[in-house]
N, CA, C and O atoms as a Tinker XYZ file with bonds, in Angstrom:
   304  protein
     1  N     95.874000  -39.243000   38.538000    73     2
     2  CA    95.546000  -37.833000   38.340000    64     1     3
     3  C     94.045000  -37.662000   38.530000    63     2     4     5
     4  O     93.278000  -38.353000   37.860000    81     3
     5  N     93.583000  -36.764000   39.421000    73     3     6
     6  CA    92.074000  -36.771000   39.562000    64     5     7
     7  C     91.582000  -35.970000   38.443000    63     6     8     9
     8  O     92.186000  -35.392000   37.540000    81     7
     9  N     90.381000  -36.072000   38.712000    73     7    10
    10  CA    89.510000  -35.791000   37.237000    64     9    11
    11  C     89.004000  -34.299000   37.917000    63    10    12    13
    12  O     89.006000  -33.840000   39.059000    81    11
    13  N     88.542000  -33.768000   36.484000    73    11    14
    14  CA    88.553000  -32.161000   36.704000    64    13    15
    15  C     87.385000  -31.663000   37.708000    63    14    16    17
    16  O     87.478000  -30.530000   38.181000    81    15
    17  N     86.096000  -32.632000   38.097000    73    15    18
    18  CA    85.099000  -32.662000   38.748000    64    17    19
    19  C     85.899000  -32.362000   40.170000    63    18    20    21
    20  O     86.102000  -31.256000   40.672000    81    19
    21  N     86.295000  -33.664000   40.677000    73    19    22
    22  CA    87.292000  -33.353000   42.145000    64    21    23
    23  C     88.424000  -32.410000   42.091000    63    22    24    25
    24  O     88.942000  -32.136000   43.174000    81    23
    25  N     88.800000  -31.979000   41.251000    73    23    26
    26  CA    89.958000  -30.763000   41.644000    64    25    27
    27  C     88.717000  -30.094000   41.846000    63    26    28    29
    28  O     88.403000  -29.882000   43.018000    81    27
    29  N     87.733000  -29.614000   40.688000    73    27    30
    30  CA    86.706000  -27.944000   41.566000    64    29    31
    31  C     86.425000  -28.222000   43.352000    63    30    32    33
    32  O     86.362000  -27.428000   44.291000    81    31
    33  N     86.297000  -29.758000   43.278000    73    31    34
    34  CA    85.654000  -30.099000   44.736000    64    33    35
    35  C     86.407000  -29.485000   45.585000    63    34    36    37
    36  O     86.008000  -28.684000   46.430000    81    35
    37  N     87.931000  -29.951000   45.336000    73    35    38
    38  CA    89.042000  -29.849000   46.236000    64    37    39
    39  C     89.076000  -28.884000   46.317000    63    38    40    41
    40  O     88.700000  -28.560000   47.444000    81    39
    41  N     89.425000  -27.796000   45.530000    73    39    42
    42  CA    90.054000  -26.440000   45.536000    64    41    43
    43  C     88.964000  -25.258000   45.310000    63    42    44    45
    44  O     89.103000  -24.134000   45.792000    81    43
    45  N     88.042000  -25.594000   44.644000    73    43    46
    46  CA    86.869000  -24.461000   44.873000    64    45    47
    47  C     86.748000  -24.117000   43.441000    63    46    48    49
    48  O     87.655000  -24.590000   42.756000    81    47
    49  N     85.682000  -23.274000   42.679000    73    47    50
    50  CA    85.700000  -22.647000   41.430000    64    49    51
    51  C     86.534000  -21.279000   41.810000    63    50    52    53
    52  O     86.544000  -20.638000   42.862000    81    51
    53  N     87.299000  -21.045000   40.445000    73    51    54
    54  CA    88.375000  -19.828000   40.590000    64    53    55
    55  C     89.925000  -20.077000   41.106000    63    54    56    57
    56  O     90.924000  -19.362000   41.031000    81    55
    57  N     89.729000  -21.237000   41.594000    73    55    58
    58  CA    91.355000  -21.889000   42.290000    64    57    59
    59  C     92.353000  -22.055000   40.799000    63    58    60    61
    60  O     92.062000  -22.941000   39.996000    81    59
    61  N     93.392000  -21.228000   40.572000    73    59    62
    62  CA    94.204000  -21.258000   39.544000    64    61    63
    63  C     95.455000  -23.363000   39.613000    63    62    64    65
    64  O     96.153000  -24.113000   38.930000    81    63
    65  N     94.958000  -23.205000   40.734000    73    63    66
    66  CA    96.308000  -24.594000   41.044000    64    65    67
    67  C     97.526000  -23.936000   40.815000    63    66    68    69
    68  O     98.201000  -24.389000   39.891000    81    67
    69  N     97.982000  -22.945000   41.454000    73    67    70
    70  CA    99.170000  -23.034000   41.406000    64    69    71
    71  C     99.969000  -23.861000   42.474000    63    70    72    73
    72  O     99.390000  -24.695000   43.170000    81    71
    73  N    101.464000  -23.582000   42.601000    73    71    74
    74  CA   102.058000  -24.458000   43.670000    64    73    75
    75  C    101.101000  -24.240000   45.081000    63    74    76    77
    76  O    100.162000  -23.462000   45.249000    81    75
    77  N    101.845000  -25.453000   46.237000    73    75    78
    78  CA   100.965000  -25.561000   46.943000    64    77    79
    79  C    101.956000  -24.504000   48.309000    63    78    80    81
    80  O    103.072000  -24.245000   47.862000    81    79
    81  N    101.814000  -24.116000   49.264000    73    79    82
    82  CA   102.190000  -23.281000   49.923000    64    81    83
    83  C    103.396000  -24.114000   51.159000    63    82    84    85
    84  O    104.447000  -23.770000   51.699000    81    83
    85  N    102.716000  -25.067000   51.176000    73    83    86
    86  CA   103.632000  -25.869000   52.043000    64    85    87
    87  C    105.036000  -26.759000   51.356000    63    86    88    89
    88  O    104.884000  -27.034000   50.166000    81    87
    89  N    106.212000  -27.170000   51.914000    73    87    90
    90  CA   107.680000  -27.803000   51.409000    64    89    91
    91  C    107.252000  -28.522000   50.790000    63    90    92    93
    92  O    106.111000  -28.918000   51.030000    81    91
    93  N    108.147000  -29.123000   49.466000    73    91    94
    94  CA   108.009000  -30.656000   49.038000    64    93    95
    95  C    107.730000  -29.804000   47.698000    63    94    96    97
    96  O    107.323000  -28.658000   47.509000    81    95
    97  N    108.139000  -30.900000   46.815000    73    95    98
    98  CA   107.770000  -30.372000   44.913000    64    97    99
    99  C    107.025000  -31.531000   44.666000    63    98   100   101
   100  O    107.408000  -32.639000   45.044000    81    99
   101  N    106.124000  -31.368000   44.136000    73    99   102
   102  CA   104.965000  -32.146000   43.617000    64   101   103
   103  C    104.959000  -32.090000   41.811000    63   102   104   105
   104  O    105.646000  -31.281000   41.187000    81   103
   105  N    104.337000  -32.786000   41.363000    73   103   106
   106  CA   104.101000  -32.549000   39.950000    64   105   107
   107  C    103.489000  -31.690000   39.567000    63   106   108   109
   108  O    103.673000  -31.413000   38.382000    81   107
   109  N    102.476000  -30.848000   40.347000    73   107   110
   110  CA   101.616000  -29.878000   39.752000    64   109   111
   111  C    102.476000  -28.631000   40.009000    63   110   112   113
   112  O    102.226000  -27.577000   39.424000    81   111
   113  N    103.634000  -28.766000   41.006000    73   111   114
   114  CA   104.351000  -27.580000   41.377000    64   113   115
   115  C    105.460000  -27.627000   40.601000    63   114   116   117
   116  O    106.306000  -26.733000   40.604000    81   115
   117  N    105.539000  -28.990000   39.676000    73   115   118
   118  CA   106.941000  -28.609000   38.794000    64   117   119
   119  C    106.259000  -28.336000   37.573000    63   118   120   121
   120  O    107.071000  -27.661000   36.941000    81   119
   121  N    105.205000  -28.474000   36.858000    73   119   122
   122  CA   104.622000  -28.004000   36.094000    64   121   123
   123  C    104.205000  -26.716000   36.089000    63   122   124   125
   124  O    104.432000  -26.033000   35.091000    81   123
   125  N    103.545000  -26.184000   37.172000    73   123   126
   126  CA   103.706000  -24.793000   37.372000    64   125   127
   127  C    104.770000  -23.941000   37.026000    63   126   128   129
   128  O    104.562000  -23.019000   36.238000    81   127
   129  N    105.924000  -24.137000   37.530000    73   127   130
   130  CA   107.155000  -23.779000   37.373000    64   129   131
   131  C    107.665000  -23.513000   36.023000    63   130   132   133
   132  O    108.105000  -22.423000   35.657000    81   131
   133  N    107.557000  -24.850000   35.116000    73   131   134
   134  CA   108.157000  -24.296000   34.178000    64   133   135
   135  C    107.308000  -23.531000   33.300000    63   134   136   137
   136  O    107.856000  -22.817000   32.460000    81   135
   137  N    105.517000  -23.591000   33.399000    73   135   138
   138  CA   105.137000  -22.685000   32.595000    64   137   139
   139  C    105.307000  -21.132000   32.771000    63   138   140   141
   140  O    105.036000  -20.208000   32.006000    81   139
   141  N    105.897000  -21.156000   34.156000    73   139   142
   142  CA   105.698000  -19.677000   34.783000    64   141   143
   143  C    107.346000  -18.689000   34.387000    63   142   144   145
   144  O    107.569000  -17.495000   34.185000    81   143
   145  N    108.077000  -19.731000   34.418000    73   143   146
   146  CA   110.164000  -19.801000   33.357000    64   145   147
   147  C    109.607000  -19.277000   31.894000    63   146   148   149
   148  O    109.976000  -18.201000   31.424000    81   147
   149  N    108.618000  -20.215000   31.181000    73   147   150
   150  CA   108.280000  -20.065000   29.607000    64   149   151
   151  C    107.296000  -18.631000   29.351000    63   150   152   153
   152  O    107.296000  -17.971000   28.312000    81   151
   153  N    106.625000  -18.401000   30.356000    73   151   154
   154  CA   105.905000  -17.197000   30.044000    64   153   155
   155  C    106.331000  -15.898000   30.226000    63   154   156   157
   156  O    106.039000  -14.935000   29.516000    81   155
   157  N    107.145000  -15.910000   31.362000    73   155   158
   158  CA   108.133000  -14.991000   31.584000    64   157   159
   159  C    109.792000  -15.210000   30.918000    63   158   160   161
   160  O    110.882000  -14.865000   31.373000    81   159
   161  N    109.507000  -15.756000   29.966000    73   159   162
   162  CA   111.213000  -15.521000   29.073000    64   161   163
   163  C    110.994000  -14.573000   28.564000    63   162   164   165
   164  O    109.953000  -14.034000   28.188000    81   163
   165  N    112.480000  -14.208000   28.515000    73   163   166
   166  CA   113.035000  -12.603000   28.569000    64   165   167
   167  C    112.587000  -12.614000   26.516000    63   166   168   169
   168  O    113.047000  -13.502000   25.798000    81   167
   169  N    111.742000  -11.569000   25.994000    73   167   170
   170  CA   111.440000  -11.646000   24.769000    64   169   171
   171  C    112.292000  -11.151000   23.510000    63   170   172   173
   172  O    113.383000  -11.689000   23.703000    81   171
   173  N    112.341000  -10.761000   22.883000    73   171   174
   174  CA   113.609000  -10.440000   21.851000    64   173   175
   175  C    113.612000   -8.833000   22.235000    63   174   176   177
   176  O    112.734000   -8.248000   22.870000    81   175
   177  N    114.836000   -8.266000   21.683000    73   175   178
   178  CA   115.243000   -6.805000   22.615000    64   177   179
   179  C    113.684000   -6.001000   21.725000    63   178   180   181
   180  O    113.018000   -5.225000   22.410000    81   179
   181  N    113.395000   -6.174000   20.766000    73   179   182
   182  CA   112.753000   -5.452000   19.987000    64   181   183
   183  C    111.209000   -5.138000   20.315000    63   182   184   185
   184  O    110.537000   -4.242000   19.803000    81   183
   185  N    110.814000   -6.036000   21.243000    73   183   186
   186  CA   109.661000   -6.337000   21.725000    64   185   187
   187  C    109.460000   -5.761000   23.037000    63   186   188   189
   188  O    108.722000   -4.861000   23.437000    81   187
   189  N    110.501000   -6.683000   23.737000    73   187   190
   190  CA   111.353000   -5.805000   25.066000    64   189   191
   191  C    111.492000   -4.270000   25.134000    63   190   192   193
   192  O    111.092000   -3.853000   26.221000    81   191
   193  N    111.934000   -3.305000   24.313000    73   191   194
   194  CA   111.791000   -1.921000   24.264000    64   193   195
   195  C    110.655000   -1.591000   24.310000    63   194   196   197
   196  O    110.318000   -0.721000   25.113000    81   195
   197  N    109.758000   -2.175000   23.481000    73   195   198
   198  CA   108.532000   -1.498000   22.855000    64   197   199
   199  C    107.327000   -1.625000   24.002000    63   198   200   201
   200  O    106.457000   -0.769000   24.162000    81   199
   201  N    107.471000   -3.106000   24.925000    73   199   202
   202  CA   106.883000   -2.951000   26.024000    64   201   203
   203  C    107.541000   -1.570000   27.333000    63   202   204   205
   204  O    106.710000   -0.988000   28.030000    81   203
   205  N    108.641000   -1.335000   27.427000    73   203   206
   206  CA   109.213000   -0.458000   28.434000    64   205   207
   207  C    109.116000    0.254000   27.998000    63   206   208   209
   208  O    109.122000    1.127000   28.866000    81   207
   209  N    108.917000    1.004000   26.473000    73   207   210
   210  CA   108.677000    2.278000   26.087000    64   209   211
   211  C    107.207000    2.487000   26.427000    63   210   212   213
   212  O    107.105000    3.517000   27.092000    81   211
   213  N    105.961000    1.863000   26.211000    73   211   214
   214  CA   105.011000    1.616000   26.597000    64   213   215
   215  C    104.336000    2.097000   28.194000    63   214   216   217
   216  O    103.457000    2.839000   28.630000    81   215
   217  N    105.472000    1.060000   28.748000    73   215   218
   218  CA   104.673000    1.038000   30.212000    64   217   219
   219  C    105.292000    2.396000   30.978000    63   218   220   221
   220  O    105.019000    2.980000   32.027000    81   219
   221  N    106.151000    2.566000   30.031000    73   219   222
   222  CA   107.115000    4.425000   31.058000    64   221   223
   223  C    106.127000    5.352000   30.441000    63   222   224   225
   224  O    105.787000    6.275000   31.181000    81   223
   225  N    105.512000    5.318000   29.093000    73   223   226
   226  CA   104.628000    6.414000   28.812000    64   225   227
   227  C    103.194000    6.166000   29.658000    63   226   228   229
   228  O    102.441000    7.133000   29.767000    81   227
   229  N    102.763000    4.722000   30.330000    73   227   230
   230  CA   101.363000    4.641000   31.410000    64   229   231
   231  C    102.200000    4.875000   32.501000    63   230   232   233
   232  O    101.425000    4.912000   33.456000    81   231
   233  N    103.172000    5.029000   32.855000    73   231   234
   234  CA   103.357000    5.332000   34.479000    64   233   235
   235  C    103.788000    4.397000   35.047000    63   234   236   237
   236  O    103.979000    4.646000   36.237000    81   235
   237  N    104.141000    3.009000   34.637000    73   235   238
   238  CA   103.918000    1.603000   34.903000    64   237   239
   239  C    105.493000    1.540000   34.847000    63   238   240   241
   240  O    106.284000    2.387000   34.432000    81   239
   241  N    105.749000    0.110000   35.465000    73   239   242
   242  CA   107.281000   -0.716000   34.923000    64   241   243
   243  C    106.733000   -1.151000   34.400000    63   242   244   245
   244  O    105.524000   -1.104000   34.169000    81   243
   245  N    108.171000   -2.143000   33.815000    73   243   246
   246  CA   108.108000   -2.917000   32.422000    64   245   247
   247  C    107.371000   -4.395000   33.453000    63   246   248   249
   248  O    106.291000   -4.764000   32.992000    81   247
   249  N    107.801000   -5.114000   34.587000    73   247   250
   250  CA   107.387000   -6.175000   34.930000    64   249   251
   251  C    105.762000   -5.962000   35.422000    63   250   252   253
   252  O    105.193000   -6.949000   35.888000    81   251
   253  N    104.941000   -4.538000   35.307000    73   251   254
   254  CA   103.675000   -4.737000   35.825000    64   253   255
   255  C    102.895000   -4.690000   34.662000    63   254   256   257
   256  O    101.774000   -5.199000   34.680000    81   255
   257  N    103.433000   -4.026000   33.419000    73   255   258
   258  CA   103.215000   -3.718000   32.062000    64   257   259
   259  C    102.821000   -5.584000   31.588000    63   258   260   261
   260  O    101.837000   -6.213000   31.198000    81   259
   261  N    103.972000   -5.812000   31.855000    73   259   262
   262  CA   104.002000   -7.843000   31.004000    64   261   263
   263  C    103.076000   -8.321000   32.018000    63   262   264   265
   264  O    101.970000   -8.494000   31.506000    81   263
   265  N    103.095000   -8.569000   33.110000    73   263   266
   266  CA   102.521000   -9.031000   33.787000    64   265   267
   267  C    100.815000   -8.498000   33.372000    63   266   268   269
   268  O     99.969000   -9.210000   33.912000    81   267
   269  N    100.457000   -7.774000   32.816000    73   267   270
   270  CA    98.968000   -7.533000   33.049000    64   269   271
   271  C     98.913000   -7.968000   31.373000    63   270   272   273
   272  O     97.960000   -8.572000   30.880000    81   271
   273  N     99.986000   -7.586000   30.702000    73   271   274
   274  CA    99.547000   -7.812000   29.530000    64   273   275
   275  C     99.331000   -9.460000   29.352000    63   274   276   277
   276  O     98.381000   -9.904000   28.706000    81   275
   277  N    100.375000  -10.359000   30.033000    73   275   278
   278  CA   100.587000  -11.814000   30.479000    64   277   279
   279  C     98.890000  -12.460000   30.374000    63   278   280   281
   280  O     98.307000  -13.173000   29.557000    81   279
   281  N     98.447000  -11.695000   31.827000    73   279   282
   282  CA    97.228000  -11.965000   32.947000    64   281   283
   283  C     96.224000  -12.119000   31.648000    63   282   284   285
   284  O     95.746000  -13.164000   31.207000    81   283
   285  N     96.042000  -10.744000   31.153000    73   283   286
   286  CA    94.976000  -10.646000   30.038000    64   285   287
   287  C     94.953000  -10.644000   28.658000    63   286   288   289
   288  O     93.920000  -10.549000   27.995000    81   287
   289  N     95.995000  -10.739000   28.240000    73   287   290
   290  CA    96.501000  -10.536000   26.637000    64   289   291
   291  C     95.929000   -9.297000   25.865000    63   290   292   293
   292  O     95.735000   -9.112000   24.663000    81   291
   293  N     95.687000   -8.362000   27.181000    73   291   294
   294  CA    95.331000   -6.881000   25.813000    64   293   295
   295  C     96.689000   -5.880000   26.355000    63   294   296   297
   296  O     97.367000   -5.706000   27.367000    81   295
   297  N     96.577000   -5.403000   25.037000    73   295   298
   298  CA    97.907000   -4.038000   25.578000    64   297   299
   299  C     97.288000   -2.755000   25.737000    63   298   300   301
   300  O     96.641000   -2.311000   24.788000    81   299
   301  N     97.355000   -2.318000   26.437000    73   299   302
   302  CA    97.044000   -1.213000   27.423000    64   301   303
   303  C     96.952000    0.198000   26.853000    63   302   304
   304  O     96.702000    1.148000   27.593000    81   303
């Protein structure tokens, strides 16, 4: 596993590492994966409303609503 110095090298400052664009599953692309399954699980209905009640009163869906709330952790 390279050290965190050569990933900036490799990939640049700001490079998230997500999967890589080309075939083949790698370890960093199955790790990706499942954090991206765990962050996006479906949340309890109660939470779930309260975001779609939310994002229909900004104008928003519910998946751009989570998703920004996801990205940044503030609610809107």
């Amino acid at each position: 596993m390279p050290d965190g110095a050569s990933v900036l090298s490799a990939f640049g400052i700001g490079h998230n590492q997500g999967p890589p664009l080309e075939l083949g599953m790698s370890w960093a692309h199955f790790c990706w994966k499942k954090a991206h399954a765990k962050a996006w699980k479906t949340p309890p209905p109660e939470i779930a409303l309260r975001r779609l009640a939310r994002a229909e009163a900004l104008g928003m869906t519910y998946r751009e609503y989570t998703a920004h709330l996801l990205d940044t952790g503030e609610h809107l």
